[in-house]
C-alpha positions in Angstrom: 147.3 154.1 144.5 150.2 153.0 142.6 148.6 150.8 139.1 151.6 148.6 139.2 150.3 147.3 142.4 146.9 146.7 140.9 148.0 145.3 137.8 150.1 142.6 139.7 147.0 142.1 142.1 144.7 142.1 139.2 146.8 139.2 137.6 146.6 136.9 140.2 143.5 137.2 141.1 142.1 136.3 137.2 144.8 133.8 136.9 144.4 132.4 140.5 148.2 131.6 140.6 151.3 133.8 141.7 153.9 132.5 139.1 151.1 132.5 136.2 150.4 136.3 137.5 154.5 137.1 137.0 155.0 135.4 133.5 151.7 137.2 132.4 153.5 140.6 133.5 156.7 139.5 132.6 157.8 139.9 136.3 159.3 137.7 138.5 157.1 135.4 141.2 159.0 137.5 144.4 158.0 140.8 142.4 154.5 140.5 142.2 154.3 138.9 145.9 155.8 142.1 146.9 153.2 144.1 145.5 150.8 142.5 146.9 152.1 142.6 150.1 152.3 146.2 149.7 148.8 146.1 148.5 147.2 144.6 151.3 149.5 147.0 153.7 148.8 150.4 152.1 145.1 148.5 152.6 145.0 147.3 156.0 143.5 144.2 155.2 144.3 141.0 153.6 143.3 140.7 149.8 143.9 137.1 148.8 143.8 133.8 150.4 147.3 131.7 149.7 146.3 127.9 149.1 144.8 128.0 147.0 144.8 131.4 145.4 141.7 133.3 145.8 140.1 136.7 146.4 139.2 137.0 149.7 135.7 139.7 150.7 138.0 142.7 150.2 140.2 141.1 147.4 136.8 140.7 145.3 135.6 144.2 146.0 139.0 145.6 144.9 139.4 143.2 141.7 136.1 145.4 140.4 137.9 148.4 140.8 140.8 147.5 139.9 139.4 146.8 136.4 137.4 150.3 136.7 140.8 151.9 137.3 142.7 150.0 134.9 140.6 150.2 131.8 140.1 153.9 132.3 144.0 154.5 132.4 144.8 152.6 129.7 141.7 154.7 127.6 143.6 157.5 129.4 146.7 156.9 127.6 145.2 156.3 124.1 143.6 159.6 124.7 146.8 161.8 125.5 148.3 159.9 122.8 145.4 161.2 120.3 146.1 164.7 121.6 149.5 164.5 120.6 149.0 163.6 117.4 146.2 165.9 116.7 145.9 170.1 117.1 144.3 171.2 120.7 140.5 171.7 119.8 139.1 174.8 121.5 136.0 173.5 123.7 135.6 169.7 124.3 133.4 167.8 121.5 130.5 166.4 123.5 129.7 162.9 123.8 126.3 162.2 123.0 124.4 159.0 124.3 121.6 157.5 123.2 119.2 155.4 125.5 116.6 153.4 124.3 113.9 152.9 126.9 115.5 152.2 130.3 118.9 150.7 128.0 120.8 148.4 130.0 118.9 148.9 133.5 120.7 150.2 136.6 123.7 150.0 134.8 122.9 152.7 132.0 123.1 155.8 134.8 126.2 153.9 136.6 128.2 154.3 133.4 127.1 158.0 132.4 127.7 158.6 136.1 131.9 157.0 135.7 132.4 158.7 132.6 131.5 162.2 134.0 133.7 161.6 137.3 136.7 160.2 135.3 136.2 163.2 132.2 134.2 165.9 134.1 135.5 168.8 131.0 133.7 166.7 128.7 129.9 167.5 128.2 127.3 164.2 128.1 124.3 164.8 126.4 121.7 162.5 126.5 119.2 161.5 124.0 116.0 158.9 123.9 116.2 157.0 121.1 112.8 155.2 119.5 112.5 152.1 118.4 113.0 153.2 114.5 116.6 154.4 115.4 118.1 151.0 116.5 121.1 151.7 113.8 120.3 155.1 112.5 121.0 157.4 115.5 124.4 156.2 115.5 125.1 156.1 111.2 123.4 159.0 111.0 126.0 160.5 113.5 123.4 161.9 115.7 124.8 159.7 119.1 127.9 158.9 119.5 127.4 155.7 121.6 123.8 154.0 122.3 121.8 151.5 124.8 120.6 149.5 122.7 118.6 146.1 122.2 118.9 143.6 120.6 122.0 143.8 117.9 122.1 146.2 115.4 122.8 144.0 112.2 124.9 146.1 110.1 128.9 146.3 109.9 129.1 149.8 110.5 128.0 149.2 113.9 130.4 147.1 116.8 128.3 146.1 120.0 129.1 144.7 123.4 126.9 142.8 125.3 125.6 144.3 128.9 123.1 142.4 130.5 120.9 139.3 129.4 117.5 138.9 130.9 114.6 136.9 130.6 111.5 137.7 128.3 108.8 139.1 129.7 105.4 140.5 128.2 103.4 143.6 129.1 99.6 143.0 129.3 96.5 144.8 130.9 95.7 143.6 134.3 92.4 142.6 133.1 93.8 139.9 131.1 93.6 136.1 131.9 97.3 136.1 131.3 98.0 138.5 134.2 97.1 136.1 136.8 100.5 133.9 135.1 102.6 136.7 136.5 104.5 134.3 139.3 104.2 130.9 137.3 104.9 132.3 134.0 103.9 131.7 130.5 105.3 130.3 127.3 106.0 131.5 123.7 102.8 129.6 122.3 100.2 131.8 124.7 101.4 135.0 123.6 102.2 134.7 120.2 98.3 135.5 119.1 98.2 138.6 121.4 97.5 141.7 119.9 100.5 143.0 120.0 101.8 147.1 119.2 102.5 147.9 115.8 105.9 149.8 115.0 106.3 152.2 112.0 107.5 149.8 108.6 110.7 151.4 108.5 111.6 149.9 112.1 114.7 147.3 111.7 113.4 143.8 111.2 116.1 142.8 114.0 114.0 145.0 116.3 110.5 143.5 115.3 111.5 139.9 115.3 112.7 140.5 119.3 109.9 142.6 119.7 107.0 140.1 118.3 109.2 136.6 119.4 110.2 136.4 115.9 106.6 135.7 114.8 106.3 138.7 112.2 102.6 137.7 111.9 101.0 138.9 115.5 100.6 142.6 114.9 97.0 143.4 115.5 97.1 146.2 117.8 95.4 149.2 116.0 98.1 151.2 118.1 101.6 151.9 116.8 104.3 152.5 118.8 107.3 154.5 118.6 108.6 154.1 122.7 108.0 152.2 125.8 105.8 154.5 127.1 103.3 154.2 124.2 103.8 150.3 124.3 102.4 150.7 128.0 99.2 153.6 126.8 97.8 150.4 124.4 98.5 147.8 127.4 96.5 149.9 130.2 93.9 151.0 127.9 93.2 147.4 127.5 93.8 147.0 123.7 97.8 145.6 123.3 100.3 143.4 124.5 104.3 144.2 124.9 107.5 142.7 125.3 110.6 143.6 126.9 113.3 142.2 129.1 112.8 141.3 133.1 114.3 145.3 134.4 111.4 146.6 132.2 109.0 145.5 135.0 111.6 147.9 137.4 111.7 151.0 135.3 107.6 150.7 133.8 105.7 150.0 137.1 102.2 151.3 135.6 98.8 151.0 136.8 96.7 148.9 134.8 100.3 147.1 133.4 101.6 143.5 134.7 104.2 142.1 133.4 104.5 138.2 132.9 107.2 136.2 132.2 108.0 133.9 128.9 109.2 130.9 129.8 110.6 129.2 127.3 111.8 132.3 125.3 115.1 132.4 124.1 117.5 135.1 126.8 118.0 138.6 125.3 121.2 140.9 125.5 120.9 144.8 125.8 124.2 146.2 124.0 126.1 149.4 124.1 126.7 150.1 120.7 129.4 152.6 118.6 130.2 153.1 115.2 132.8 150.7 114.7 135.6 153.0 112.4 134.6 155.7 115.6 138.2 156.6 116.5 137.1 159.7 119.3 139.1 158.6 122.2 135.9 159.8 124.5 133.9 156.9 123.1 136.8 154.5 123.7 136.8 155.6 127.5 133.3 155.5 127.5 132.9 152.2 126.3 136.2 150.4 128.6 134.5 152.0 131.7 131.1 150.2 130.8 132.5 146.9 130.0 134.1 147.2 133.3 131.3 148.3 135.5 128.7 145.8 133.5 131.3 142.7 134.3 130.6 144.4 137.6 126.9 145.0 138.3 125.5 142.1 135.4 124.7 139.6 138.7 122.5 142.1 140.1 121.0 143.5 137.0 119.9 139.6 135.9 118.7 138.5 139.4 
């Protein structure tokens, strides 16, 4: 499929106007109608509605990969360009991602998934990251990009938002609170729950999302390090947990319900990288992300 075509079709569809599309491109109108007449006939099917200018079903399937396609050949061309530049390494360097909990949902395996289709020579290694490496994995050079929530807060690290969820808290099913799972609850019933203690040196932007920045409400004799022992102190009846609304998908425990906070402010899972990281892997890595999260965010935050 020729990426002039897409490019032109990609245009119109985010400007919603043909002659917008062309000066965007710097082509003219009868240029870019062509291609996407051609489009829609290498296609078979019509992509956009005329008046006014819109996607139509197929046209708003395509647009996603169109973006897909794009950003991974323009990460394509910063790469080759690196290669020129730079002595032929022996074996390919591999790109090493780290995944707190279940990251950013469905769309965590979805990218790892992309990025070995598009660079299939180039080994992924995957690593599960605690709740004490929210910055460290990455300035200690031990991942090279990460899942992670919420924001790092330190200028060595650049972040993108993936998905923003609701709140939700983790409690035993023996709890009064567990019958709330439908209705909900708010900030001011949870905030005296013994919640799970974290190690000291955990990053006070981790705690603060952890606890609903109420420092305080840590009275949980049991520490945790991961999800999984978040969710040991919640079915053996002696801590609370928080997470976002996916955790429920990925943590379906016995003995664990998970309720949601109201009136708690939206969180963001993040990909995060090293922001002087100049290894054109990560750059591919992180375009084909973007692209797919702009992609699957409506189903992730249903």
């Amino acid at each position: 499929m020729d990426l002039r075509l897409l490019s032109s079709f990609l245009a119109v569809v985010e400007e919603g106007h043909f002659k917008r599309a062309a000066a965007r491109l710097f082509l003219s109108p009868p240029a870019v109608t062509q291609h996407i007449r051609q489009l829609e006939t290498e296609l078979g099917t019509q992509l956009l509605h005329r008046n006014p200018v819109s996607p139509t079903r197929a046209g708003s399937r395509l647009a996603g990969h169109a973006r897909t396609l794009l950003a991974a050949a323009n990460a394509a061309l910063d790469d080759i360009a690196d290669v020129v530049r730079e002595p032929e390494p022996d074996t390919h360097r591999p790109l090493r991602v780290g995944i707190m909990g279940h990251g950013s949902a469905e769309l965590t395996p979805a990218a790892i998934n992309a990025f070995r289709r598009a660079r299939p020579e180039v080994p992924v290694e995957l690593r599960q990251l605690d709740f004490t490496e929210h910055v460290t994995a990455l300035s200690e050079d031990r991942v090279d990009a990460a899942f992670v929530r919420p924001a790092p807060d330190d200028e060595r690290i650049a972040v993108d938002v993936l998905t923003t969820e609701q709140r939700i808290i983790a409690v035993p099913a023996a709890s009064a609170l567990a019958d709330a799972r439908e209705e909900g609850v708010r900030v001011a019933d949870v905030i005296d729950l013994p919640f799970v203690q974290v190690p000291g040196h955990t990053p006070a932007t981790f705690t603060n999302y952890l606890y609903f920045n109420h420092e305080a409400q840590r009275r949980s004799p049991d520490c945790a390090l991961t999800p999984q022992d978040v969710l040991t102190g919640v079915v053996a009846g002696r801590a609370a947990g928080s997470g976002l609304k996916s955790f429920a998908r990925y943590y379906a425990w016995p003995g664990a319900v998970f309720v949601p906070v109201l009136d708690a402010p939206w969180e963001s899972s993040y990909l995060a990288v090293r922001a002087d990281d100049g290894n054109p892997e990560v750059k591919i890595f992180r375009a084909l992300t973007l692209t797919l999260a702009q992609e699957m965010r409506p189903r992730i935050e249903r």
